[in-house]
N, C-alpha and C positions, 0 to 999 in steps of 0.2 A: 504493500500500500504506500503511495507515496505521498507524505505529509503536507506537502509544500501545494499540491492540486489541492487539499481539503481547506487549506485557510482559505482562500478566497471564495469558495462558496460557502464556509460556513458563516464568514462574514454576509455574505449575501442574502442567509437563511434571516442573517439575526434581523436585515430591514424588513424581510418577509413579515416574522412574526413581531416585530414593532407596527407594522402597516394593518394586520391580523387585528393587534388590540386596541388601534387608534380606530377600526373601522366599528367594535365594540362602545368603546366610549363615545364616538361620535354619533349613533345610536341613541345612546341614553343622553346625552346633552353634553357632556361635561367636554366642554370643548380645551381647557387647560391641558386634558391631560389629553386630547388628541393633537394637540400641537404640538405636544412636548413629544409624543412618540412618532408624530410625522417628521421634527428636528432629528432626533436620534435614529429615526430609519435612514434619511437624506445621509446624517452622518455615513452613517454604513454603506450605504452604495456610492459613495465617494473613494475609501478606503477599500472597498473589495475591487475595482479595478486597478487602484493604484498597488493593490498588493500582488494583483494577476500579475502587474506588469514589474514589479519587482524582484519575484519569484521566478520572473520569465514562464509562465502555467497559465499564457491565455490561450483560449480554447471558445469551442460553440457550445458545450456544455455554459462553461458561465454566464456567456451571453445571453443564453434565451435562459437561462435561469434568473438572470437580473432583470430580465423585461417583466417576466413574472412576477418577481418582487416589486416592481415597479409600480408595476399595474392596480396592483392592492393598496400600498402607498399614498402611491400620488396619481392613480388613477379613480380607487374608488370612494379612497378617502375623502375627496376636496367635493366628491359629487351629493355622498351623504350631508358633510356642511353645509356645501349649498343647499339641499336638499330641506334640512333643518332652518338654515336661515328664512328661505322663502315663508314654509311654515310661521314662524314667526312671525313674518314681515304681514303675513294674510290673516293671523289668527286663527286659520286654520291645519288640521294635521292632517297629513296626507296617508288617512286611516285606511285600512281595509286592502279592497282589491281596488284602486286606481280612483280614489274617493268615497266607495260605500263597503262598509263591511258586513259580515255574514249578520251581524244583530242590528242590525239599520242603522248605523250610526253615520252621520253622513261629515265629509271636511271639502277636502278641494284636490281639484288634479295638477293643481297649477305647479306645486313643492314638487314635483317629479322633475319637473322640467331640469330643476338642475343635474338631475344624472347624465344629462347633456355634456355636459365636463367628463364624465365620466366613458362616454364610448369614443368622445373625440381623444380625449388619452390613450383609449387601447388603437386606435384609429391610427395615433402618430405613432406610437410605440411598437406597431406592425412595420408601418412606412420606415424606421429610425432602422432596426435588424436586416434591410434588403437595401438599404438605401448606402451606396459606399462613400457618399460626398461627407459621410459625417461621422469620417475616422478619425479626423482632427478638429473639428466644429459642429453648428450645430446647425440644421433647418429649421426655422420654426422654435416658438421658445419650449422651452425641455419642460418635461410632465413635471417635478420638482419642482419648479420655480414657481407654476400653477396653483400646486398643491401648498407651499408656505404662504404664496398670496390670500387665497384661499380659509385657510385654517388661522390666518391673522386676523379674518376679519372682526366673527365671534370677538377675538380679545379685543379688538380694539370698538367693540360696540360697547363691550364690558367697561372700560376703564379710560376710555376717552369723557375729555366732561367739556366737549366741545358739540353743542347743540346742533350744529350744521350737522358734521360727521353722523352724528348719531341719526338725526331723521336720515340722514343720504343712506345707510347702510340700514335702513328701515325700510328702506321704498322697494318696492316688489319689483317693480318696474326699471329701476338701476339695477337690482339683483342679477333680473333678465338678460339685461343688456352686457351687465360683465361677463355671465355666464355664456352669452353668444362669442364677445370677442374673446374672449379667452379658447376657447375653443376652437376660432377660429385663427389665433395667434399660435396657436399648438402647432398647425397643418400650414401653414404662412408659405409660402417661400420666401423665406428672413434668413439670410444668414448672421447668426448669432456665435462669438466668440463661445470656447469652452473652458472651463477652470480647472480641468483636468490639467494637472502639473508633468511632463513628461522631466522636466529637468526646475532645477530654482534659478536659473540665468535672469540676470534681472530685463538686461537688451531686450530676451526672445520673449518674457513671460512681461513687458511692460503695461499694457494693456491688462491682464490681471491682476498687476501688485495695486492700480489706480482704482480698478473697479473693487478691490478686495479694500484698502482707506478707505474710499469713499461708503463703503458699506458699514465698516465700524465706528468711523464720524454720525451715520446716519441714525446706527441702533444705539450710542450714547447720546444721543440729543434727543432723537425721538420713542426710542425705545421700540414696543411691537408696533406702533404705527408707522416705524420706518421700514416693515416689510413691501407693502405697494411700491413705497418711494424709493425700493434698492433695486423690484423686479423693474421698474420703469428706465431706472436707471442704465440697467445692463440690457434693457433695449438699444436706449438711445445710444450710451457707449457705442456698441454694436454698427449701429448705424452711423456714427459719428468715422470708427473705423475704417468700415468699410467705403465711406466715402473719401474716404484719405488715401485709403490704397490704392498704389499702382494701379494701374489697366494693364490685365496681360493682352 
């Protein structure tokens, strides 16, 4: 048996079963601690490729083992949230079979809709495994980045004591709409830098040491509300980039 193939999928296991129990708590409501275990999944599939690629043990086994994990993560995780937020936002629960349950209790179909997030992730996360342009980048913003967007917003409905915010992340109707572009940000044709480290060279990795300051400028100033304003950020970056790059 060789040790050195088992780290990195077992790393891989462990976002599976953090994505497993945040899809549980995001269920029951307690959205803390599904953030907390969509953070510490994210962790882990960060460190299971970088450990494939340390070990020199990358393989199609890990690969479609991490889409897998992925998928639960930051695929089905961020749809249940949304899922729950809409609720919320309607005051109604998305009971039963698709609004009416077997004892008449009646809510709304509307809370579904954000599982929309959730097929448009396995949607890219299909495209992402066939797709070779995103060996070293990314098309389309990565199902992770969705997924912290996502699972911040609960906290920042929770602990924001800024009036606007809170009606804006009340409104069914913005829900909606994030839930569209998001989705459709997932499947873009955007090319987006990646934060995968192959090396710490500061020259070749400049673009990530700026988007990685600017990130922890962000979370100590704004704390979880600086999650939207980090993902928006490594848009723009991105775009800011690539329109500096050469033309080949």
């Amino acid at each position: 048996m060789n040790i050195k193939k088992i780290i990195p999928n077992a790393i891989t296991l462990a976002n599976l079963l953090c994505g497993t129990l945040a899809v549980i708590f995001a269920v029951k409501g307690d959205f803390t601690a599904t953030a907390f275990l969509v953070v510490l999944g994210i962790v882990f599939d960060f460190f299971d490729g970088f450990a494939a690629r340390m070990l020199k043990v990358q393989g199609e086994l890990g690969k479609q083992l991490d889409s897998l994990a992925d998928m639960v993560t930051s695929g089905v995780v961020p749809g249940i949230v949304m899922m729950q937020l809409l609720a919320m936002a309607l005051d109604k629960d998305p009971v039963g079979y698709f609004g009416v349950d077997p004892y008449g209790a009646t809510g709304s179909n509307i809370p579904y809709l954000g599982l929309i997030i959730t097929l448009g992730a396995g949607y890219r996360l299909a495209k992402f495994n066939i797709d070779e342009r995103q060996s070293e980048s990314f098309i389309g913003v990565p199902t992770p980045a969705v997924s912290l967007l996502v699972v911040s917003l609960p906290l920042i409905l929770d602990y924001t004591e800024l009036v606007s915010i809170r009606e804006l992340l009340s409104n069914s109707y913005v829900l909606l709409f994030l839930t569209a572009i998001l989705t459709y940000l997932m499947n873009a044709e955007l090319p987006l830098f990646s934060l995968k480290f192959k090396s710490f060279d500061i020259k070749t990795n400049l673009v990530k040491y700026i988007f990685l300051v600017f990130s922890v400028l962000m979370l100590v100033l704004l704390k979880v509300a600086a999650v939207p304003v980090v993902i928006l950020g490594y848009v723009l970056i991105s775009l800011i980039q690539n329109t500096l790059a050469p033309k080949s």
